[in-house]
N, C-alpha and C positions, 0 to 999 in steps of 0.2 A: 546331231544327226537323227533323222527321223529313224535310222535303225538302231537304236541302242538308246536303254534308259542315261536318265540323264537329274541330275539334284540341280532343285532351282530351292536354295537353301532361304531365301529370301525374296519376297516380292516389294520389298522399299526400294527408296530410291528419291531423285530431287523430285518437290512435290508428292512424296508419298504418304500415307498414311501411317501411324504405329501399328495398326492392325494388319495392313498389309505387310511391313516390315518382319511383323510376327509368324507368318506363313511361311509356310513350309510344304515343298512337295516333288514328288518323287517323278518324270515325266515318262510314261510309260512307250515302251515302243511302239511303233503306228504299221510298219512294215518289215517283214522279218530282213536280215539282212542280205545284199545280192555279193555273190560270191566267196570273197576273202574278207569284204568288206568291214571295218572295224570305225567305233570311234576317236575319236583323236585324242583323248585322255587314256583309253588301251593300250592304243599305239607309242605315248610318251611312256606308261610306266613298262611297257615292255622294253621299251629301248634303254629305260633305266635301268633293269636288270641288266642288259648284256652289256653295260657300260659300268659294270660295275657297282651300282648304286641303289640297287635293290633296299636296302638298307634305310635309305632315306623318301623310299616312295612305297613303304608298309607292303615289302617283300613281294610290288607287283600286284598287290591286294588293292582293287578299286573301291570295293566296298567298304574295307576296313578304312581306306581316306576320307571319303565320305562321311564315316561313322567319328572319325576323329574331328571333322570340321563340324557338323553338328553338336558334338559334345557338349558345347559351353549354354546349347538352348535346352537339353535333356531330350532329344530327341535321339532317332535310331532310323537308319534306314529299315529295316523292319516295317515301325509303324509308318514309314510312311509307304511302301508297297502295297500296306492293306489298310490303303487309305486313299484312295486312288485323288478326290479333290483334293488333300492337303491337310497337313494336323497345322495349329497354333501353337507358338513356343508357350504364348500367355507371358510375351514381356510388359512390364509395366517401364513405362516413360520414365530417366530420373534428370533432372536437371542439374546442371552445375557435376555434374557424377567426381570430377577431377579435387572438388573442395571436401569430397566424402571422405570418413574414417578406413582406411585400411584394416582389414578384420585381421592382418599376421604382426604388425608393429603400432597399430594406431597413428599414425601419420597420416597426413593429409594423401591421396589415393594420388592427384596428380594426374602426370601424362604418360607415357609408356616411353620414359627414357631414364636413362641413366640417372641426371638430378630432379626426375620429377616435373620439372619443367618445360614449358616450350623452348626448346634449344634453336638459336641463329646460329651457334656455334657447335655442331656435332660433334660432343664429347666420343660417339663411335666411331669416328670418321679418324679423328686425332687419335685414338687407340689402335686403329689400325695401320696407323701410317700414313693416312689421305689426308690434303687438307680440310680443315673442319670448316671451310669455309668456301661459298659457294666462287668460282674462277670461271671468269670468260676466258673459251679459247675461240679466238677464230679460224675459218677456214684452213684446210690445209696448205689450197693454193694459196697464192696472196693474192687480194681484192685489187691488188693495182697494178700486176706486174706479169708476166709472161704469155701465155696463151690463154687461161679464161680469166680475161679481166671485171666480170661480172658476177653478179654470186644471186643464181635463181630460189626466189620461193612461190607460192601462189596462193590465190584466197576465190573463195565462193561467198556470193552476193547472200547478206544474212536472209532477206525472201526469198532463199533459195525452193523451188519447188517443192513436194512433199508426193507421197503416196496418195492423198485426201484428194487432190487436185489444186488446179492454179485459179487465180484471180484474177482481176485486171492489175491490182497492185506491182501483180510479181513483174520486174522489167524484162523482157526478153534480151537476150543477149548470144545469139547465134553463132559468133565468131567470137576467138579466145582475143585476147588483147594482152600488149606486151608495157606495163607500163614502167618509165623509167623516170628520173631526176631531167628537171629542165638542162642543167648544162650537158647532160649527158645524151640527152636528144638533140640539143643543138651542137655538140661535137660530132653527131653521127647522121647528122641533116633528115632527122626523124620529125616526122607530126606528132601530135598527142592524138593515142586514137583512144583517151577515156569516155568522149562523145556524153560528157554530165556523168559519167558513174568513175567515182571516185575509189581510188584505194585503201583500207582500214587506215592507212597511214598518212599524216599530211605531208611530211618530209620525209622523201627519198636522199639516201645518201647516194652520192655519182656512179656506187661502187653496186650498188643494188636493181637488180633486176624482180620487178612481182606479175605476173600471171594471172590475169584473172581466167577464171576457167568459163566455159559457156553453159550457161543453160536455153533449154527454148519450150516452148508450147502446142502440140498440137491444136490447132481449132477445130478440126473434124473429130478430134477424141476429147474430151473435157477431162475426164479423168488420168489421161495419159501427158505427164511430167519427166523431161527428162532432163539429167545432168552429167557434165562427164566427170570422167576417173580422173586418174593424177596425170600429168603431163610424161 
């Protein structure tokens, strides 16, 4: 929210730099707040308190959360208030980190599980009682039987438009499109309205319904791309 500071603990990210990763910084408010107005990290640890959980959201204290999610770079919300660009943790890259000496038993450092390992098998999961093992469920209704006999998802064309603007590349596609499984268009004396644009998927089961959502292009705006929401 533009009304309320706000910790960008980290500027990495995919394709990011270590340097960027290393930054740190505090984002100052731009406008004072209208009304009752609050941000929505206030908002969660207040409601933590009156739901009893004070306790586990640092007594309500945003700053003190803050201050504890920093910890591990030596930073401080402090230094970063009066530091308005941003202070450096000053981490250095380590590769392999997992094959490194543990400083409390000298063992090999590992993963951040139980045996150390990369677990397929969730040793936490099986301690708690869940399977440790990952279980397809399907839908609740059934794929084949009662009143929704189809099970919708939907996908956006990866040249999906952008903020930057469009190109010729990008296809238009003005109108949403319902694509289904051949036998299941020919049970319901449907056309394929894919019109050459394909589904991420090459095989539809009979039972699957997918979405393509529409994007389109103004030509009188270049810069103006638009795409829709969710169905």
């Amino acid at each position: 929210a533009w009304e309320a500071e706000a910790l960008k603990p980290s500027f990495g990210g995919k394709g990011g730099t270590s340097e960027a990763a290393a930054w740190a910084q505090l984002r100052k408010a731009v406008v004072p707040p209208r009304g009752e107005a609050r941000s929505d990290i206030a908002l969660i640890f207040d409601l933590a308190i009156r739901l009893g959980l004070g306790e586990r959201f640092f007594g309500g204290d945003v700053e003190a959360a803050w201050n504890h999610q920093l910890a591990p770079s030596g930073l401080t919300v402090a230094q970063l208030r009066a530091n308005a660009l941003g202070v450096s943790a000053g981490f250095e890259t380590h590769h392999r980190k997992y094959a490194g000496a543990d400083p409390k038993d000298g063992r090999p450092r590992g993963f951040p599980t139980p045996s150390r390992r990369i677990e397929l098998y969730s040793t936490r999961f099986a301690a708690a009682g869940y399977d440790p093992l990952p279980v397809y469920a399907g839908p609740q209704e059934s794929a084949t039987e009662g009143d929704y006999p189809l099970v919708l998802t939907a996908f956006r064309l990866r040249q999906k438009p952008t903020s930057r603007g469009a190109t010729s590349r990008i296809p238009v596609t003005p109108a949403p499109a319902l694509h289904l499984s051949g036998s299941a268009r020919r049970s319901r004396s449907l056309r394929d309205p894919s019109r050459g644009i394909r589904p991420p998927w090459r095989n539809l089961r009979p039972s699957q319904a997918v979405l393509r959502r529409p994007t389109w292009h103004d030509p009188d705006c270049p810069g103006c791309c638009q795409g829709s929401g969710s169905p």
